[in-house]
N, C-alpha and C positions, 0 to 999 in steps of 0.2 A: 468421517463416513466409514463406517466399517464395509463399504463395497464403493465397485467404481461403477458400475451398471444397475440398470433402472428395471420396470417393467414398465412401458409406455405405452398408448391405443395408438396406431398409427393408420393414419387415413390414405390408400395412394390411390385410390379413384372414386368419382362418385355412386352413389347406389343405395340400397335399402342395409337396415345394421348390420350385414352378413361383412358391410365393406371392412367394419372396423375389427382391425385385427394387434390382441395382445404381442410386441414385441421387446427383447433386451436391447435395452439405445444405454450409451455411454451416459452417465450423469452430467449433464452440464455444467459449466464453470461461469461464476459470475465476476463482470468485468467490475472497476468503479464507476456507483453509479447503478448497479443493479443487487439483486438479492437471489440467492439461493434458497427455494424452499421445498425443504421434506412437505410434499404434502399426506395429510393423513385421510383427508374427504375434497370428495368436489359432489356439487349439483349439478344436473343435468340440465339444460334449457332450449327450450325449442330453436332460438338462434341455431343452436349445434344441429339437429336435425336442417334443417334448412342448408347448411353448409354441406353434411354430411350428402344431402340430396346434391348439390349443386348448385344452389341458387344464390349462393354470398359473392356477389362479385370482386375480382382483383385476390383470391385465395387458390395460392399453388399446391399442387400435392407434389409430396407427399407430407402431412401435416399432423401434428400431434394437436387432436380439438382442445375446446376447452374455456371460455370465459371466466372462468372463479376457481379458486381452490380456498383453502382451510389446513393450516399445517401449522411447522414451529421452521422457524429460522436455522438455516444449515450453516449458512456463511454470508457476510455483509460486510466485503472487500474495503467501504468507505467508512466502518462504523458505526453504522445510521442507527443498525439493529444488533440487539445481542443472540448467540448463538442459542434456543431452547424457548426463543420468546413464539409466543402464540400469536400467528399474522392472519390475515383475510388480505384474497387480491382476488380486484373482479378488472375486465373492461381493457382500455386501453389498445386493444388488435392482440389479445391474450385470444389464441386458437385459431389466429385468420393470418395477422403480417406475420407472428411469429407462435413459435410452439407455445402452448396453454398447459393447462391442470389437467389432462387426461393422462398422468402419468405421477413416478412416485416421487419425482422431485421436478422443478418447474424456474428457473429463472424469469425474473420480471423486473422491471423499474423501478426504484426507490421510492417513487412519485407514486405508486399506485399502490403501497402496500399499506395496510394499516394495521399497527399492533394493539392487541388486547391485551389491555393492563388491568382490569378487574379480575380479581381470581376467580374462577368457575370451573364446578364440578358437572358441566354441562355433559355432553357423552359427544366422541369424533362426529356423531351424524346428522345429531341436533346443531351442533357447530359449522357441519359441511351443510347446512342448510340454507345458513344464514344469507351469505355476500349478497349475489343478485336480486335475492330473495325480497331481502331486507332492504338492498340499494333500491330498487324498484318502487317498493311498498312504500318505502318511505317517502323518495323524493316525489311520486306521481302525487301522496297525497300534502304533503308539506310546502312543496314547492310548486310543481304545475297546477293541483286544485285550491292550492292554500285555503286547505279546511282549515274551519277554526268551529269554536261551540254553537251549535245551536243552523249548523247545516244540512240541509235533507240532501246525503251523498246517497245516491245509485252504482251499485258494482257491478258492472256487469261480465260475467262471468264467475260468480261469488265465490267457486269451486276450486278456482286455479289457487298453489300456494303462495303466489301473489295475492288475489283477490284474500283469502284468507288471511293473510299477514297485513291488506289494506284496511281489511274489517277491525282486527283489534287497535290499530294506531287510529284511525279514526273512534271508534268508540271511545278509547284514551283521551280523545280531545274533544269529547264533548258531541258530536254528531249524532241524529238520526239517520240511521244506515239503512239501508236494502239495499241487498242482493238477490240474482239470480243464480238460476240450471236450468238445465233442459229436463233435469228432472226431480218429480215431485216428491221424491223419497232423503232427496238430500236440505228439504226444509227442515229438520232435527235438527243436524250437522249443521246449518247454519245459524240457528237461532241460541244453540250450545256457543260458538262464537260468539255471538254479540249480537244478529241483525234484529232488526223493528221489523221489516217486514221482507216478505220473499215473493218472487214473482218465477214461477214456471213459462223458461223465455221459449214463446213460441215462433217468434222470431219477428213479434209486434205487439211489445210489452208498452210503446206508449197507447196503443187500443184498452190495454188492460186500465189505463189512467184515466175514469173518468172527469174525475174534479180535476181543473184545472190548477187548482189551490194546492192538489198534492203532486205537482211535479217536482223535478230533484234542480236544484242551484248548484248543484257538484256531480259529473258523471262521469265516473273510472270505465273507459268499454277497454276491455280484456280481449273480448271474441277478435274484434277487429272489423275489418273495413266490411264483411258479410253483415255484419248487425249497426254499424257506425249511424248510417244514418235512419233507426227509426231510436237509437240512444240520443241521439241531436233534437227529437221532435218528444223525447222523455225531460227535456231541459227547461227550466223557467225560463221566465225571459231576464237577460242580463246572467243567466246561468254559465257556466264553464264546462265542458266536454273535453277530455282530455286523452289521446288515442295513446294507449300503452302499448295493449299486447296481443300478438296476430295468433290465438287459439283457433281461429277458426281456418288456420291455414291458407287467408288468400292476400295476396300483397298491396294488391293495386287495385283504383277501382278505374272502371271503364265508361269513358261518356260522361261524366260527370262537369255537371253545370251546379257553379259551386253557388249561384243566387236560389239556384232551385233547391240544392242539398241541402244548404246550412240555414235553421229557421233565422227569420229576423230578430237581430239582438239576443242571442247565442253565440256564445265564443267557442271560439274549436282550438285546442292546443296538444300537443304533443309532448311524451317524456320518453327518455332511453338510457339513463341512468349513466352516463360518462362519467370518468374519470374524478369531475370535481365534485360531481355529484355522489362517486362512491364514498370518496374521503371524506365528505361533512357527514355522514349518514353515522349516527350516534352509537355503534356498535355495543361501544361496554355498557350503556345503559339500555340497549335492546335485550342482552343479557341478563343484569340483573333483572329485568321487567317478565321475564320467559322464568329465569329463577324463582322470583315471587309466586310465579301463577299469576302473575297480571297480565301477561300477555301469550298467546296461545303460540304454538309451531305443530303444521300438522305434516311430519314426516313421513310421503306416503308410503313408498320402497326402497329398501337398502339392500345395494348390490353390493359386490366385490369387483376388482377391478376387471379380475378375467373371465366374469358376465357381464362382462361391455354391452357385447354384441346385444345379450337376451334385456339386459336397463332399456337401450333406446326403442327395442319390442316395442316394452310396456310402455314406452312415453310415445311413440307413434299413435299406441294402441286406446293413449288414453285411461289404461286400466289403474297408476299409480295412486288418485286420489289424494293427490298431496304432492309435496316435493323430491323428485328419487335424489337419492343420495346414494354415492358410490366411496365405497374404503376401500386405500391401499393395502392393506397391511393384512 
């Protein structure tokens, strides 16, 4: 390391992005058993707003955020990795039990890091885009909806770079896709992705379903628990509903009578992309596939690290259209 000092985002009380502020923290040292990583990108994720707000329970300040970074290997005490190798680490209490990716080098767990061995000329930001991205995208639709060919999947929330990243892995496997927005100017931008059809969610898109014969046996709800259940009443019967991602910013629902909620012969399941889940998630062949052009990345905004503050603006603000991505360097 040609220095011993970092620039890190450090978090010491809750509040709007004004909290987070650029400081020089010492570089870490990683014990056996852990990894030092330069990072060169991390993604921004709503989880992090949410903590940044206050609402992550059992996270002490003063905290360096962060669930994912994107960098190269600095030092690996036990071996595991060589110094200059290309990793992705998401998950694991990265930015909550202990400091994360909001900074230029990051210690983590052997367990949680995965190197990319396919060579790619990918660029830091399309790379810092990937981990949760892709961890997400992948396992909601591989694992908790186990699309396979020939399924009418529903995204709902089409716009997030999740839902965006779910549309082309589904299309990849054969699916009839739809997706939604709220708005009706982003049907181009979808249907440029991959989707069959778009629905403008007004926040009772199964009203929009009249055939019963075109309801979806696969439903990715993005928005969350504010749209959860008229996406339950979007579902065939024997259909799968799968609760990802809280876009629409509310956690919990209230009163809820789960005979009444969930239609009859509907399944409701949930993904959040752990650990084992980051590790099976096919990285170098997400790669090549984004290499090709056979699979899309829509990077919405790229900041630097010491526009912290003005990234989580724009991802409060909603304005990114895609996934922010922050560089170090």
């Amino acid at each position: 390391m040609a220095t011993d000092t970092m620039k890190a985002v450090v978090i010491r009380t809750k509040g709007g992005p004004e909290v987070l502020k650029v400081e020089e923290r010492p570089v870490p040292k990683a014990e056996p058993g852990q990894v030092l990583i330069r990072v060169k990108a991390f993604g921004l994720n709503r989880s992090e707003m949410f903590t940044r707000q206050g609402h992550s329970p059992g996270v002490d300040f003063p905290r360096i955020l962060g669930i994912e970074a994107t960098g190269i290997v600095e030092h690996a005490p036990g071996g595991e990795f060589e110094k200059g190798q290309i990793v992705m680490t998401a998950m694991g209490g990265m930015g909550r039990q202990f400091d994360g990716g909001y900074a230029q080098y990051t210690v983590v767990p052997i367990n949680q890091v995965k190197a990319i061995t396919t060579p790619t000329k990918l660029g830091w930001d399309v790379l810092g885009a990937m981990p949760e991205m892709f961890n997400t995208a992948y396992g909601a639709i591989t694992k908790s909806l186990q699309v396979t060919k020939g399924d009418r999947l529903l995204i709902r929330g089409g716009t997030t770079s999740v839902g965006l990243a779910a549309l082309g892995i589904a299309k990849g496997l054969g699916a009839h896709v739809a997706t939604t927005s709220r708005r009706a100017d982003r049907e181009q931008l979808l249907r440029e992705y991959g989707a069959d059809d778009f629905f403008v969610d007004d926040g009772a898109i199964a009203a929009q379903i009249k055939d019963q014969d075109k309801k979806y046996n696969k439903v990715l709800e993005l928005v969350g628990t504010v749209s959860l259940k008229d996406s339950l009443q979007c579902a065939s019967k024997g259909g799968i509903v799968s609760q990802v991602g809280i876009v629409g910013n509310l956690w919990t629902l209230d009163n809820m009578n789960p005979m009444e909620f969930i239609p009859r012969y509907v399944h409701l399941t949930v993904f959040g992309g752990w650990i084992e889940e980051f590790m099976d998630t096919p990285f170098d062949d997400i790669i090549q596939q984004v290499e090709a052009g056979k699979l899309k990345i829509k990077v919405g905004k790229v900041f630097h690290i010491d526009q912290i503050a003005e990234a989580h603006q724009c991802m409060d603000d909603n304005l990114a259209e895609g996934k922010i991505v922050v560089l170090t360097d």
